[in-house]
VEXVEX-407640 format. One record per residue (C-alpha): residue number from 1; x, y negated, z negated. Coordinates in nm, 2 decimals. Example, Ala and Ser with C-alpha at 12.3 -4.5 7.8 and 13.67 -1.06 7.14 Angstrom:
! residues 2
atom n->1	x->1.23	y->0.45	z->-0.78
atom n->2	x->1.37	y->0.11	z->-0.71
***
This chain:
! residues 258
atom n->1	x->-0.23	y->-10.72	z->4.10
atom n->2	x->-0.58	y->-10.78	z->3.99
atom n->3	x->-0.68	y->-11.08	z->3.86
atom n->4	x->-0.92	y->-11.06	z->3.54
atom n->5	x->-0.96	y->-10.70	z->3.64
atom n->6	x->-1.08	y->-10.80	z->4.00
atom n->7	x->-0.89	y->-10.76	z->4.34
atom n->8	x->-0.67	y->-11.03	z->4.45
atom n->9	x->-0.43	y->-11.23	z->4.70
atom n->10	x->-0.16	y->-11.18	z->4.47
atom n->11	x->-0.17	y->-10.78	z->4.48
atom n->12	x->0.14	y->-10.63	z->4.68
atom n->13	x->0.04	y->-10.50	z->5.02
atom n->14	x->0.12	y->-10.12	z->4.88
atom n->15	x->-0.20	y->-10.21	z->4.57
atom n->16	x->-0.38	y->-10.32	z->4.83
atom n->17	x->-0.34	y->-10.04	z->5.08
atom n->18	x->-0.37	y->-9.78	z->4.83
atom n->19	x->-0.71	y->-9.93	z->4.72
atom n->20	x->-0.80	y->-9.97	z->5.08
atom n->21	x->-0.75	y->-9.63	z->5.24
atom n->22	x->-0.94	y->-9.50	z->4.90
atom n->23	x->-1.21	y->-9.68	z->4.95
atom n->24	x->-1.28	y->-9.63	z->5.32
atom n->25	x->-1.17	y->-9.28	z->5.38
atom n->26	x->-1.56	y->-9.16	z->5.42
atom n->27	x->-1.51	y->-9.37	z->5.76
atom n->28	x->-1.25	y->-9.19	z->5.90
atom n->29	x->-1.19	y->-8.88	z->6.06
atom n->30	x->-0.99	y->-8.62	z->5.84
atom n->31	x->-0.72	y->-8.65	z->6.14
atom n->32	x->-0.71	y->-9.05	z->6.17
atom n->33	x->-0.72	y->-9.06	z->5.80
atom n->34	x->-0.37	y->-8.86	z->5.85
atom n->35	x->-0.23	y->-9.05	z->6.09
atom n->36	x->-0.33	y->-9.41	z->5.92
atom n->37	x->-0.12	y->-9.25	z->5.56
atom n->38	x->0.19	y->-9.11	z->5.75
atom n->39	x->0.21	y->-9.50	z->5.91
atom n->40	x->0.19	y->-9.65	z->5.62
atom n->41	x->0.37	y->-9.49	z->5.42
atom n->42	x->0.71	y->-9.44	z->5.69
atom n->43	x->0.65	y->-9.73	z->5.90
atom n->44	x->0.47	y->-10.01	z->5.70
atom n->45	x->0.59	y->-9.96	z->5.34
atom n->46	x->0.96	y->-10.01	z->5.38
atom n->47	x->0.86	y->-10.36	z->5.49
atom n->48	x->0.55	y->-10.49	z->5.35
atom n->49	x->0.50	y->-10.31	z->4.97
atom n->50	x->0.61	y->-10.51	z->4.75
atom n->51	x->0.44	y->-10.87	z->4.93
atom n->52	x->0.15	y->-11.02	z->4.79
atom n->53	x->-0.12	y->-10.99	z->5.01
atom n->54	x->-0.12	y->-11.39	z->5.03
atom n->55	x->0.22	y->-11.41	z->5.15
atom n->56	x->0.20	y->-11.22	z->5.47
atom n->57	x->0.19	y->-11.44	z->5.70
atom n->58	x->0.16	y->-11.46	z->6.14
atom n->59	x->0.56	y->-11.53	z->6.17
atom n->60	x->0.64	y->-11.26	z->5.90
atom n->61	x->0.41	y->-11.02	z->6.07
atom n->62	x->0.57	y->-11.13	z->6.43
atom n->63	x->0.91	y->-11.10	z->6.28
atom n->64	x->0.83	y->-10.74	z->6.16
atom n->65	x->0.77	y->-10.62	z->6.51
atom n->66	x->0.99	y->-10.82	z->6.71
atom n->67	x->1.28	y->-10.63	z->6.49
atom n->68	x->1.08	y->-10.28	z->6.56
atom n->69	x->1.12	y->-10.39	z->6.94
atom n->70	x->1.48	y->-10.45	z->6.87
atom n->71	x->1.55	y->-10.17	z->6.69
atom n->72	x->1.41	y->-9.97	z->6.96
atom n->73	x->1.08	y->-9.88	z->6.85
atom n->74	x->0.81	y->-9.78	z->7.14
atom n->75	x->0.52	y->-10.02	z->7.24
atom n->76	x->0.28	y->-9.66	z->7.16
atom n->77	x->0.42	y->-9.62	z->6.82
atom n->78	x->0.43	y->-10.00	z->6.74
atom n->79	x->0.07	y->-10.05	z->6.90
atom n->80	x->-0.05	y->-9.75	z->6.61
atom n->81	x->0.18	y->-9.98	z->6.34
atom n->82	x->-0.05	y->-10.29	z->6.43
atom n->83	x->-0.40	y->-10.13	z->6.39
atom n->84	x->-0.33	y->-10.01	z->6.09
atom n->85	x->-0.13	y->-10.34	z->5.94
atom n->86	x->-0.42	y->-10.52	z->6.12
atom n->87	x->-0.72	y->-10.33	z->5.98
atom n->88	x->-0.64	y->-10.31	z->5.59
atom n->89	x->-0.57	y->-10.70	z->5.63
atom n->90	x->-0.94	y->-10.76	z->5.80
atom n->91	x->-1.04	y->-10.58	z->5.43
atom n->92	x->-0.85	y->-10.80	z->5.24
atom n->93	x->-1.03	y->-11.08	z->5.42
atom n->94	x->-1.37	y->-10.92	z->5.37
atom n->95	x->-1.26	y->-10.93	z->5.01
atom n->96	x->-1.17	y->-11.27	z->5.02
atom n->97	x->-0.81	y->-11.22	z->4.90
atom n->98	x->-0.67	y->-11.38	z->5.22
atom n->99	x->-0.83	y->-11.65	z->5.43
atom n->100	x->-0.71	y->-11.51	z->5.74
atom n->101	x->-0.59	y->-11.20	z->5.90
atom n->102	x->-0.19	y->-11.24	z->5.98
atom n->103	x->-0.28	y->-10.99	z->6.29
atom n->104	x->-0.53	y->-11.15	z->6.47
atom n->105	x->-0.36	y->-11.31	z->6.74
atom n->106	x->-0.07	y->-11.11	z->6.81
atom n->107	x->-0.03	y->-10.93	z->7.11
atom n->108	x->0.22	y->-10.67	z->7.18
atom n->109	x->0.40	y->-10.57	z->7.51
atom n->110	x->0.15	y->-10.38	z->7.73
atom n->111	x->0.21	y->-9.96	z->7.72
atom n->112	x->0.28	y->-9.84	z->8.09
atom n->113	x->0.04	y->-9.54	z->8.10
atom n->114	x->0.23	y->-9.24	z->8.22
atom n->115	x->0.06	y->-9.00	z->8.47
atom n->116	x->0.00	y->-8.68	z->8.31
atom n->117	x->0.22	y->-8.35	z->8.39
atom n->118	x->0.05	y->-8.12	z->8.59
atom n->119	x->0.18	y->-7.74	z->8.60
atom n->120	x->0.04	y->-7.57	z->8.90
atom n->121	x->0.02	y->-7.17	z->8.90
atom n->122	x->0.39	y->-7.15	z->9.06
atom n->123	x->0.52	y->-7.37	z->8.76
atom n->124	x->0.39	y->-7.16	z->8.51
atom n->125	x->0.55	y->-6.85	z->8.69
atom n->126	x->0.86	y->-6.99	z->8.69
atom n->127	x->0.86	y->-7.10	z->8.36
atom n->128	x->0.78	y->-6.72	z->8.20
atom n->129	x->1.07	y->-6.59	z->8.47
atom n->130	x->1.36	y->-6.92	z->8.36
atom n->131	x->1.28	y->-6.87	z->7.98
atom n->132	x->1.15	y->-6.51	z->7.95
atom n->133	x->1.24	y->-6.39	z->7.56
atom n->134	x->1.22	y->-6.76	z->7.43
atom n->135	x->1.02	y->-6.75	z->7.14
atom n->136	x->0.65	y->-6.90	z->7.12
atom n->137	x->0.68	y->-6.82	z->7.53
atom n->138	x->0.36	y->-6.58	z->7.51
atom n->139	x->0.15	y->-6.85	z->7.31
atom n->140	x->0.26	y->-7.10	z->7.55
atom n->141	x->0.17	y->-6.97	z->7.85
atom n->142	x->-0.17	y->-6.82	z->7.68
atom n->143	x->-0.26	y->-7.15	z->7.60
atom n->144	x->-0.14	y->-7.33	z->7.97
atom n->145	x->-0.35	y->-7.05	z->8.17
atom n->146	x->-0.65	y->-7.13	z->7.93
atom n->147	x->-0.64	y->-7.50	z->7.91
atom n->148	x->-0.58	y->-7.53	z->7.55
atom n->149	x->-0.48	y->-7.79	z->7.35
atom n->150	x->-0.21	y->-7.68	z->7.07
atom n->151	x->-0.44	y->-7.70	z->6.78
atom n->152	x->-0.67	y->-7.48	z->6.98
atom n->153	x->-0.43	y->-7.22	z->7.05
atom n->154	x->-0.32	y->-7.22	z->6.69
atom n->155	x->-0.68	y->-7.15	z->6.55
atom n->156	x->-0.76	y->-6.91	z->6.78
atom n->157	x->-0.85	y->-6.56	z->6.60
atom n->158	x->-0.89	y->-6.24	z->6.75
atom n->159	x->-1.25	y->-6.23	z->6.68
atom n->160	x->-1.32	y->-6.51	z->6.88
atom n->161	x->-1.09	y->-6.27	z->7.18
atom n->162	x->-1.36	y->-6.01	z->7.38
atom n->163	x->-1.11	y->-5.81	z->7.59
atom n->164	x->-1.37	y->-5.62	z->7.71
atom n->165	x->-1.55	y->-5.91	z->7.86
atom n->166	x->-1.25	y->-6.10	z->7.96
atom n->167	x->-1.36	y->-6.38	z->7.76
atom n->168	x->-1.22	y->-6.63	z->7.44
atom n->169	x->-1.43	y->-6.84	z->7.26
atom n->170	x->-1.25	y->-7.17	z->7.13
atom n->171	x->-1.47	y->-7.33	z->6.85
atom n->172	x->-1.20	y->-7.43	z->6.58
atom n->173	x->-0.86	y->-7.60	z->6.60
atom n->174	x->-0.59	y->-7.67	z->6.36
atom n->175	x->-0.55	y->-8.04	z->6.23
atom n->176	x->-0.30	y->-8.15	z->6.04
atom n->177	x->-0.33	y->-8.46	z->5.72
atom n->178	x->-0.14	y->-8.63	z->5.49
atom n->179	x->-0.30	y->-8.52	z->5.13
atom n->180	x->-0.10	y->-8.81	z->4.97
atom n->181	x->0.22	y->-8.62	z->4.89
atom n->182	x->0.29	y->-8.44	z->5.18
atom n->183	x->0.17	y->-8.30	z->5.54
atom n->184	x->-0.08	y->-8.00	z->5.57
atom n->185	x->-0.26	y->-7.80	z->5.85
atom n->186	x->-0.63	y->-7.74	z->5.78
atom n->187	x->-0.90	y->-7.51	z->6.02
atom n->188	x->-1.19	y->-7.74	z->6.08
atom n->189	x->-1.48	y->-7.63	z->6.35
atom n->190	x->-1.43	y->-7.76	z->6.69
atom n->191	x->-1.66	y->-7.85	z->6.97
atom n->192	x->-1.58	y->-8.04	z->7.31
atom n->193	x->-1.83	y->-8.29	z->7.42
atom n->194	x->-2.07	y->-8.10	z->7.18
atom n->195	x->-2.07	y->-7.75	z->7.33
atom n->196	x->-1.85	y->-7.48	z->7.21
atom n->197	x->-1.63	y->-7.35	z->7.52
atom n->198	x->-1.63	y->-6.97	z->7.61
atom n->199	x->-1.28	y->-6.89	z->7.85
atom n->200	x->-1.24	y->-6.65	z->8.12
atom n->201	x->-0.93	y->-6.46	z->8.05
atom n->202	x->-0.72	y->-6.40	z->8.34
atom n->203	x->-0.49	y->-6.10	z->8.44
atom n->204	x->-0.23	y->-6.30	z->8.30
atom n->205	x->-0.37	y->-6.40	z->8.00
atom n->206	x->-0.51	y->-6.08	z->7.94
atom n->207	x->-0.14	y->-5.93	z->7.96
atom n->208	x->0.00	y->-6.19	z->7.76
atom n->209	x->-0.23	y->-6.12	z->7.49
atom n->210	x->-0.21	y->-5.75	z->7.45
atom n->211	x->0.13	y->-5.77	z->7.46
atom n->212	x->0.11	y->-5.95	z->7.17
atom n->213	x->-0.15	y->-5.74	z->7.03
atom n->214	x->0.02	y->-5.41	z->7.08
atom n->215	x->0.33	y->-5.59	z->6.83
atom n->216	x->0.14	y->-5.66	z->6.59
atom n->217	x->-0.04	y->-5.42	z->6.31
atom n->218	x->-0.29	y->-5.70	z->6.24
atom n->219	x->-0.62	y->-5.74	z->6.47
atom n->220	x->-0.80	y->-6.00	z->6.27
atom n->221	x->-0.77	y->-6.33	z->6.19
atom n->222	x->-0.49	y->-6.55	z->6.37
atom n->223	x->-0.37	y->-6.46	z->6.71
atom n->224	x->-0.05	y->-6.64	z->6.71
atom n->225	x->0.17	y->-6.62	z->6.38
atom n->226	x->0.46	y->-6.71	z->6.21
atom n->227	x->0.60	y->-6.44	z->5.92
atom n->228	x->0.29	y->-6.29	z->5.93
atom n->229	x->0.08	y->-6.62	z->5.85
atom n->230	x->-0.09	y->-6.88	z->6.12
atom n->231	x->0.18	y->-7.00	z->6.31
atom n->232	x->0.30	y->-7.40	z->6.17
atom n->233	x->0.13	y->-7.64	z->6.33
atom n->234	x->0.50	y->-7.87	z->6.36
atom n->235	x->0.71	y->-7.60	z->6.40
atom n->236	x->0.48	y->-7.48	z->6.76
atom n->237	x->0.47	y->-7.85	z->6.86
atom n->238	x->0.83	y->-7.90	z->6.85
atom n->239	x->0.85	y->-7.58	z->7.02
atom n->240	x->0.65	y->-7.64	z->7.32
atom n->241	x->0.74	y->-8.03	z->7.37
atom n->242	x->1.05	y->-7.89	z->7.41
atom n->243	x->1.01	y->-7.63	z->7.60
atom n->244	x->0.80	y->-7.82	z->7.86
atom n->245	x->1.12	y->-8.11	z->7.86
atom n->246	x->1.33	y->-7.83	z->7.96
atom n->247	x->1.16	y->-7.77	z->8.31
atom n->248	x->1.03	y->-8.13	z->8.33
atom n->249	x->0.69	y->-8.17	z->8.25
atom n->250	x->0.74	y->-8.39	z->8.00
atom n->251	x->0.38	y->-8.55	z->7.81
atom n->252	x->0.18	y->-8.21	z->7.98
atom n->253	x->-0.10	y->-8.14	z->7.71
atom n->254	x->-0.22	y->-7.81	z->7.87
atom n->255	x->-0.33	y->-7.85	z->8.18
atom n->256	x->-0.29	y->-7.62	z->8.49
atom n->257	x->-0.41	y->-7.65	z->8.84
atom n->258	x->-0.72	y->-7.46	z->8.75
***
């Protein structure tokens, strides 16, 4: 609600949010940006649209997400839930709508850091040999034997691919966004610590990858597809999650012993 046409307390939290997230896109990253919509709208929402701003309060907020606890929810996914909650509120109290932000002094369990899964060479062998004809098993094991990250494989084209130097040049990835009514997958340019990364291609990537160029008629644009477009960022990140539970490297983002 706006109060002779101005912003205030009385607003529901969705109002507020809505206004919010408009207004300071610019100082987000297209890929936070994503991540702060698809929070609000399944996670926050269902609990907090239709409150006024003013009557959010430190026990209703510590209520909320001792019942998330309860219900299961993880300390990662909850931690996400509060810096979101926490930051629209700290513009509501730039605004002056509320005195004080509900969040400030909660604390949530602490995350135990996980080590990361390492595949050495052997795993990687054995996982081609256990789960030879599974499907995305070429793109996988392309993008474990070059270190890439999924929306790095998934942008790869084949002009960025020199077979005859042995060499891929990784300078885009796939993102994916919320564009306020549902989820998309974007191409945006992509450097790591501000220098593009040229590959080595190993004998293994290198046979990987003309076996997947000999199937296909197309020798431009996207490597790895899906019904003849870029392969779904979801779809190939379901895929490989569960393909990597399945020999027990669960959380492994890439990364071989090389």
């Amino acid at each position: 609600m706006k109060k002779n046409g101005k912003l205030s307390g009385k607003m529901t939290f969705q109002a507020w949010a809505e206004y919010w997230m408009k207004n300071t896109e610019g100082f987000r990253t297209m890929t936070t940006d994503a991540k702060y919509q698809e929070i609000l709208r399944s996670a926050l929402m269902p609990a907090f649209s239709e409150t006024p701003l003013e009557e959010i309060t430190e026990e209703g907020v510590m209520r909320f997400f001792a019942e998330e606890k309860e219900g299961g929810r993880s300390v990662a996914r909850m931690t996400q839930m509060l810096t979101v909650l926490a930051a629209s509120l700290t513009g509501a109290v730039n605004h002056n709508l509320i005195p004080r932000n509900p969040c400030a002094n909660l604390k949530l369990p602490r995350r135990i850091r996980q080590e990361c899964a390492i595949l050495t060479d052997e795993d990687i062998r054995n996982l081609a040999k256990e789960h030879a004809g599974t499907p995305w098993l070429p793109m996988i094991l392309i993008m474990l034997f070059l270190g890439l990250r999924v929306g790095e494989a998934i942008g790869l084209d084949w002009e960025k691919v020199d077979m005859d130097r042995r060499e891929a040049r990784i300078d885009q990835q796939c993102v994916s966004y919320y564009d306020g009514q549902r989820t998309r997958t974007k191409l945006v340019p992509y450097t790591k610590n501000g220098v593009i990364r040229t590959l080595p291609l190993c004998d293994a990537a290198m046979e990987y990858l003309r076996e997947i160029r000999d199937r296909t008629a197309e020798h431009r644009g996207p490597v790895f597809r899906e019904g003849g477009e870029r392969v779904k960022y979801a779809s190939f990140y379901y895929a490989f999650n569960k393909l990597m539970a399945a020999i027990g490297a669960q959380g492994t983002n890439a990364f071989t012993s090389n």
